[in-house]
N, CA, C and O atoms as a DFTB+ gen file, in Angstrom:
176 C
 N C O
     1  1     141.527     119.105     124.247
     2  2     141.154     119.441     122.889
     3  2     140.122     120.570     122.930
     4  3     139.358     120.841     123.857
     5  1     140.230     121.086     121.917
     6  2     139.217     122.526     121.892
     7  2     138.347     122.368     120.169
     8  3     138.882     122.385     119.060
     9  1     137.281     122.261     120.425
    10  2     136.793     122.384     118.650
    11  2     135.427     122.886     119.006
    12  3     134.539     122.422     119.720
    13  1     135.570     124.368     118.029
    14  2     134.607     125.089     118.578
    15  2     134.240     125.438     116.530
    16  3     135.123     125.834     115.769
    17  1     132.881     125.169     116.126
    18  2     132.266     124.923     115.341
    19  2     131.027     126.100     114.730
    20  3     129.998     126.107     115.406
    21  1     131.052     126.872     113.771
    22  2     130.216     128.024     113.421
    23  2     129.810     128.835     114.195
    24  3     128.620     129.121     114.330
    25  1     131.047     129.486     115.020
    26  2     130.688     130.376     116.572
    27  2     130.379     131.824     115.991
    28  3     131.207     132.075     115.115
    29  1     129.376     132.978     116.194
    30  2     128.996     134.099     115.676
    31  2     128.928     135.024     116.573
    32  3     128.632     134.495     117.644
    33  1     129.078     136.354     116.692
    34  2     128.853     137.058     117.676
    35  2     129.031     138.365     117.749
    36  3     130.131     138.873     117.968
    37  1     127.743     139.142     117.534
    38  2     127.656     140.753     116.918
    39  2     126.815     141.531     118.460
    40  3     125.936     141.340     119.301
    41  1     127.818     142.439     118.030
    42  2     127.449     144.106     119.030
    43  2     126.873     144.964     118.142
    44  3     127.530     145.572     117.298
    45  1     125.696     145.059     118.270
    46  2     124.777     145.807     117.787
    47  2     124.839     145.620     116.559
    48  3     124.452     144.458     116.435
    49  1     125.210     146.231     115.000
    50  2     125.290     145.731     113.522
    51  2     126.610     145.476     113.361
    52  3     127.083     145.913     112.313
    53  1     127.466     144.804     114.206
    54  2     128.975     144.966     113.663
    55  2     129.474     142.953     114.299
    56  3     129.239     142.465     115.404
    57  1     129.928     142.517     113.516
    58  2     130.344     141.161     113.418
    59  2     131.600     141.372     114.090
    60  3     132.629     141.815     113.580
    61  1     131.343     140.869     115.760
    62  2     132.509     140.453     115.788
    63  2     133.531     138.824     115.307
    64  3     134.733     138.586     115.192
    65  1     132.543     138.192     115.179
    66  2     132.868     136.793     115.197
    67  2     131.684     136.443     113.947
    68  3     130.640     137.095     113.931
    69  1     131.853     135.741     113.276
    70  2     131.677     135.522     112.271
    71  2     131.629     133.826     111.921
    72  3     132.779     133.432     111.725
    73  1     130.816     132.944     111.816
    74  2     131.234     131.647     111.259
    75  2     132.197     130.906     111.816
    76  3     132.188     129.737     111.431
    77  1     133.295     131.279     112.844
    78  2     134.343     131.047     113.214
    79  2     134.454     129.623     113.685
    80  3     133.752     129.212     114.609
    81  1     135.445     128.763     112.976
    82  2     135.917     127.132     113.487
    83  2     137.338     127.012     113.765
    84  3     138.202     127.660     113.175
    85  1     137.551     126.157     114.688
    86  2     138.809     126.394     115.474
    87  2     138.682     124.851     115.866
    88  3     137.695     124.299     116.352
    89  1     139.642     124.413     115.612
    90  2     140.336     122.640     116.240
    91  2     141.815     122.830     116.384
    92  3     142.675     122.998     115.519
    93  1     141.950     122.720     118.450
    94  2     143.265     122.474     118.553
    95  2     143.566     120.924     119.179
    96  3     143.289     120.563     120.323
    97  1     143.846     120.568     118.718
    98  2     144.965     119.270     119.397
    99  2     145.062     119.366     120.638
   100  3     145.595     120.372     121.105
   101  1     144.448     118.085     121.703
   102  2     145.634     117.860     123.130
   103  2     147.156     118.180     122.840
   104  3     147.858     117.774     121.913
   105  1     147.443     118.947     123.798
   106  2     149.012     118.962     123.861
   107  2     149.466     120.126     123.255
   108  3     150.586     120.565     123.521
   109  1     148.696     120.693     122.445
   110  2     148.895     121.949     120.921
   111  2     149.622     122.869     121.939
   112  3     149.773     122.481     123.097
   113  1     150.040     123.989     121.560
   114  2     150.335     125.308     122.073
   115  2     150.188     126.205     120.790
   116  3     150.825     126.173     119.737
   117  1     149.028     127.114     121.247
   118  2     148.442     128.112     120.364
   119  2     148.625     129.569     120.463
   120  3     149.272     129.805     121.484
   121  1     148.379     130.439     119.945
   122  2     147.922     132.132     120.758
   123  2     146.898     132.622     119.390
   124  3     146.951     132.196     118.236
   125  1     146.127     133.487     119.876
   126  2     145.637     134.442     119.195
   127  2     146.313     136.049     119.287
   128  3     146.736     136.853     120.118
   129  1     146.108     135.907     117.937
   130  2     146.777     137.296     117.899
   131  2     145.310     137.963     117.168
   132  3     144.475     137.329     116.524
   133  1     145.300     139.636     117.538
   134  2     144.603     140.309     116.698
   135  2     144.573     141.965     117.122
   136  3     145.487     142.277     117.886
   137  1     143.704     142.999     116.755
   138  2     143.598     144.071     117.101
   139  2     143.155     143.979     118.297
   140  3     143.021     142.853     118.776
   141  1     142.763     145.345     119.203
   142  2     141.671     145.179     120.016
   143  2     140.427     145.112     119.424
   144  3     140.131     145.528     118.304
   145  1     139.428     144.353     120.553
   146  2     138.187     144.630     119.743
   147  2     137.849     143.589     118.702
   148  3     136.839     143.687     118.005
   149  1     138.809     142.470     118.594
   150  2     138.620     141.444     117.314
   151  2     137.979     140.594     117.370
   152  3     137.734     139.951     116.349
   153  1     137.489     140.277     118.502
   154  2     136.868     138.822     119.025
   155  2     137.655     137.810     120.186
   156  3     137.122     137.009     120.953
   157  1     139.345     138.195     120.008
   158  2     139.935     137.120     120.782
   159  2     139.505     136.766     121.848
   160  3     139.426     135.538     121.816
   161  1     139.136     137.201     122.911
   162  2     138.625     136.967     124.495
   163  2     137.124     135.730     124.003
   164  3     137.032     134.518     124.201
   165  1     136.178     136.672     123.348
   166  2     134.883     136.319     123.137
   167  2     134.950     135.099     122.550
   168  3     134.010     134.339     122.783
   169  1     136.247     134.538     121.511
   170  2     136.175     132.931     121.006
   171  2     136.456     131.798     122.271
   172  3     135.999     130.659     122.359
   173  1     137.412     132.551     123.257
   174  2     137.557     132.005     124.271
   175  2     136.804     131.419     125.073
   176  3     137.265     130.922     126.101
């Protein structure tokens, strides 16, 4: 299980991550999708 709860996270004045909550399920199969540069790695 993964539950990751008001996660934030800025480079210099620019939000990469924001408030961000995330609950996956044992067993789930997920992906992130996004631009580069969006946060995906960093929620990881």
């Amino acid at each position: 299980m993964i539950d990751i709860k008001n996660v934030s996270k800025r480079i210099d004045d620019r939000y990469i991550l924001k408030n961000i909550n995330l609950h996956v399920d044992k067993g789930s199969i997920f992906g992130i999708i996004g631009e580069n540069g969006a946060g995906k790695t960093a929620i990881l």
